[in-house]
BAVO-644558 format. One line per field, with one value per residue (C-alpha): x negated, y negated, z negated. Coordinates in steps of 0.05 Angstrom, whole numbers, m for minus. Layout:
c1 <- [X|...]
c2 <- [Y|...]
c3 <- [Z|...]
end
This chain:
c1 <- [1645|1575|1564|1512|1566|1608|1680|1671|1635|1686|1737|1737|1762|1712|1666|1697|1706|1630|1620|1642|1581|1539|1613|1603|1528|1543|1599|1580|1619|1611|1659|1714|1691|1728|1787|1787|1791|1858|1888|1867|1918|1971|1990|1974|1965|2011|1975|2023|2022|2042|2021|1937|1935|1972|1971|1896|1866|1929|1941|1871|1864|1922|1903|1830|1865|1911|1847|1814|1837|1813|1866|1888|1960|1967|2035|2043|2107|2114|2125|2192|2212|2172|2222|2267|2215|2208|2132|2118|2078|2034|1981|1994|1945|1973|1930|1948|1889|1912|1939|2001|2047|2111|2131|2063|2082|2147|2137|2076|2121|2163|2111|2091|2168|2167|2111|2063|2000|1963|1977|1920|1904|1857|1849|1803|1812|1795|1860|1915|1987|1960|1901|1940|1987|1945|1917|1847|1829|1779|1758|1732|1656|1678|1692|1748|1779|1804|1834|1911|1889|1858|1804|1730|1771|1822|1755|1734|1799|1785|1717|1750|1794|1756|1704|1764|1790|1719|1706|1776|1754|1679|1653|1596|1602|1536|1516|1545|1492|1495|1566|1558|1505|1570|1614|1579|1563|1640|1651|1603|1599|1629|1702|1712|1752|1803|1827|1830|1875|1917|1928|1931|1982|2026|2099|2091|2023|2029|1979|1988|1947|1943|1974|1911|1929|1885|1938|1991|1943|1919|1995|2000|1938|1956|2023|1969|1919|1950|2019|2050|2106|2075|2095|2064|2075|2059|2020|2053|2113|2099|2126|2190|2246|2212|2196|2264|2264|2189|2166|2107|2080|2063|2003|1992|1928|1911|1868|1825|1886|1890|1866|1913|1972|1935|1965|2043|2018|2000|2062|2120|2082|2035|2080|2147|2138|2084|2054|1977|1954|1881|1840|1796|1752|1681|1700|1702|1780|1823|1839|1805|1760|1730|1669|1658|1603|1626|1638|1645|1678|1682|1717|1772|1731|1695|1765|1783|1737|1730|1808|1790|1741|1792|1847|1793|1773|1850|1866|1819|1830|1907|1870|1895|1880|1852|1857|1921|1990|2049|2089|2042|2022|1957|2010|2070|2112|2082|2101|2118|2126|2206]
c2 <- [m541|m543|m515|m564|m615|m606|m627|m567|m522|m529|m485|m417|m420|m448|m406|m338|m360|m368|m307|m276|m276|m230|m188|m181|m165|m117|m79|m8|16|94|80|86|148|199|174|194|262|258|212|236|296|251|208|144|102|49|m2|m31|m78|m154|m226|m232|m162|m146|m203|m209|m141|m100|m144|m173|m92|m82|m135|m112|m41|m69|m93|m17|23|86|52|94|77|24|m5|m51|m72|m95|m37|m50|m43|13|59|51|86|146|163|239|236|169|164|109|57|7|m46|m80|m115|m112|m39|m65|m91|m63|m55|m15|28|42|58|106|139|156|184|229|253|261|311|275|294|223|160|127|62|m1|m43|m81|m51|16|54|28|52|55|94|145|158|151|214|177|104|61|8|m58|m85|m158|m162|m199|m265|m308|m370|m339|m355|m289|m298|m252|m196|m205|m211|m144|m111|m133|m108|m39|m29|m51|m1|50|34|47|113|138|115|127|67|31|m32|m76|m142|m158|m188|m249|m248|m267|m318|m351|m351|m380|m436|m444|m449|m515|m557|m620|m635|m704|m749|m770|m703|m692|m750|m729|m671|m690|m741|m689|m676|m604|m567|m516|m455|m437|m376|m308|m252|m233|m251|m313|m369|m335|m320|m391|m409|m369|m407|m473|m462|m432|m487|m549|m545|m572|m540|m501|m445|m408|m412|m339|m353|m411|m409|m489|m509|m470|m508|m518|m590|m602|m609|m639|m706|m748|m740|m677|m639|m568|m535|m490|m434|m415|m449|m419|m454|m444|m472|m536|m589|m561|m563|m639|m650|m623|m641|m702|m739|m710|m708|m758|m705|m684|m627|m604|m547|m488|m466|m440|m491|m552|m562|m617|m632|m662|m598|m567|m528|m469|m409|m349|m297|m256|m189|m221|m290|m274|m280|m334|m379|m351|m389|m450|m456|m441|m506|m543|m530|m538|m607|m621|m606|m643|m703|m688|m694|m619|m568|m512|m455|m466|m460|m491|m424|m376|m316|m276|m218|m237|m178|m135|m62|m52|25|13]
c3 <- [612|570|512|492|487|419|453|487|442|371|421|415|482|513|475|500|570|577|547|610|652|602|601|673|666|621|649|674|731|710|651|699|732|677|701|776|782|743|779|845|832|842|891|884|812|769|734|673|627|605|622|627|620|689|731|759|742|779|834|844|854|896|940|951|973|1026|1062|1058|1116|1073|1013|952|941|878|847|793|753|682|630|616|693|700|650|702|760|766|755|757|819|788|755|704|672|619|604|527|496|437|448|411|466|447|522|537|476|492|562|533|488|544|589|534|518|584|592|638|661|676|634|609|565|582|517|477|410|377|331|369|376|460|439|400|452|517|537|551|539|560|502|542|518|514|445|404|424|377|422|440|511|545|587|576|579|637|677|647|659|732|738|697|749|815|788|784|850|886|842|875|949|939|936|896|855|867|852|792|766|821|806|737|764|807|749|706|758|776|701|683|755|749|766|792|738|776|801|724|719|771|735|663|686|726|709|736|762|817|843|901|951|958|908|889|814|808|824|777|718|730|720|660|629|648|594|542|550|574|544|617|657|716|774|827|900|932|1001|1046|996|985|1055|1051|1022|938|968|958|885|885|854|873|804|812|840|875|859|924|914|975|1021|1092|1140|1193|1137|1119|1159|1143|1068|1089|1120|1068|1006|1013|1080|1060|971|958|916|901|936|903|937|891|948|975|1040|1038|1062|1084|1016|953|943|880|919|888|902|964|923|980|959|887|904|858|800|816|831|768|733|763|753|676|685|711|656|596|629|636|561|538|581|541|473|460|408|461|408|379|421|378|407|450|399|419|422|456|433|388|370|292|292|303]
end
């Protein structure tokens, strides 16, 4: 992406997605530290919410955790779901940019009917339906977007709640400013045309890697921006049985593959399908490779945005309209007060 070139520059989209590296220069990591003590009194902390505003801040999160031996317990689960847990001894974050997500609401309204001590809201916007029922709210820096896409802020909702998850285990967040310096580079390097083709020309695009959130939310966005059919294959999913139903048209973006599982991702899907298999990666791996800066603790938001790169160059290769979805609404469901 360059936003010295007009193709890319006429998209909001594009626009808001390199906004992110001042977001991340910009975030302060003591905006999360009101929430801590209140939390802490319980025993352990829910992070709700729906599509963007889930999928890479709570388990990007959660996934960080599982690696801490000194972990604070984290769940996630969409809102709806969540009515049916019961909660009392979580703390509860629900994350609605808009602060209008009727399932956020709902689930709110039933944490307050309910008496809880520790439900909180993570949104973008001021005099929201979230804000009025949350007992605290954080309001993110980012600023509106106007492409239905959701990008600046799903980055900040990261940062929010990696900054909350250290605050809980006392921890410090550093180095966000060469963070921001690596996204910005993952966002505008050069992806190799015919790996675009591949893709533009795919009858279905899969992620695959880790459940850290960037593969699905990658899925998510490749509906939103590229208007083709796409699914995500958790870890070595790939190689056990999918290939079944598998074409030769298709491709399978890996994020940060493991090593180890390389040649059995060579020998179901490229041998045994035909199929593409494309690697988002700080290595150089056995596959076509889109190299990408270490982000060391921070690699998930790096791969983040080079797979934003990689969809933008994709839609336009399509000759799509990146700002306007002929169904996706920047609110999927939105509360009306019923």
């Amino acid at each position: 992406m360059d936003l010295n070139d007009k193709k890319y520059s006429k998209y909001a989209l594009v626009r808001e997605m390199m906004e992110t590296a001042d977001v991340i220069r910009r975030f302060d990591p003591a905006d999360a530290e009101r929430f801590a003590h209140a939390i802490r009194s319980k025993k352990g902390l829910f992070m709700t919410g729906e599509g963007s505003s889930r999928i890479f801040p709570a388990k990007r999160t959660i996934y960080a955790s599982l690696k801490d031996s000194k972990r604070f317990p984290l769940f996630t689960e969409g809102a709806t779901q969540a009515l049916e847990y019961d909660l009392t001894d979580l703390a509860v974050f629900g994350a609605s940019n808009s602060g209008k997500t009727k399932e956020v609401v709902r689930l709110f309204k039933h944490l307050k009917e309910a008496g809880h001590t520790a439900y909180f809201g993570l949104t973008a916007n001021h005099d929201t339906p979230l804000q009025e029922l949350a007992l605290d709210t954080h309001v993110l820096g980012c600023g509106k977007e106007d492409a239905v896409a959701a990008t600046k802020s799903v980055i900040e909702q990261g940062l929010f709640y990696d900054s909350l998850y250290r605050h809980l285990t006392g921890k410090s967040m550093q180095g966000l400013d060469e963070l921001a310096g690596m996204v910005e580079e993952a966002m505008t390097l050069k992806v190799d045309a015919t790996l675009t083709e591949k893709i533009k020309n795919a009858g279905m695009i899969y992620f695959a890697g880790r459940n850290t959130g960037v593969a699905e939310e990658l899925t998510l966005k490749t509906n939103e921006i590229t208007r083709k059919k796409s699914d995500f294959l958790e870890g070595t999913y790939a190689a056990h049985g999918i290939e079944e139903v598998m074409n030769p048209d298709e491709v399978v973006i890996v994020v940060d593959p493991f090593e180890s599982e390389e040649e059995k991702f060579h020998e179901v899907l490229e041998k045994g399908v035909g199929l593409t298999i494309i690697a988002i990666s700080h290595r150089q791996t056995s596959f076509p490779t889109i190299l990408i800066p270490d982000g060391g603790e921070y690699k998930d938001y790096v791969e983040l945005a080079a797979g934003w790169n990689v969809l933008v160059e994709t839609g336009l290769a399509l000759d799509i309209n990146l700002d306007k979805p002929e169904r996706a609404r920047k609110v999927g469901n939105e509360y009306t007060g019923e």
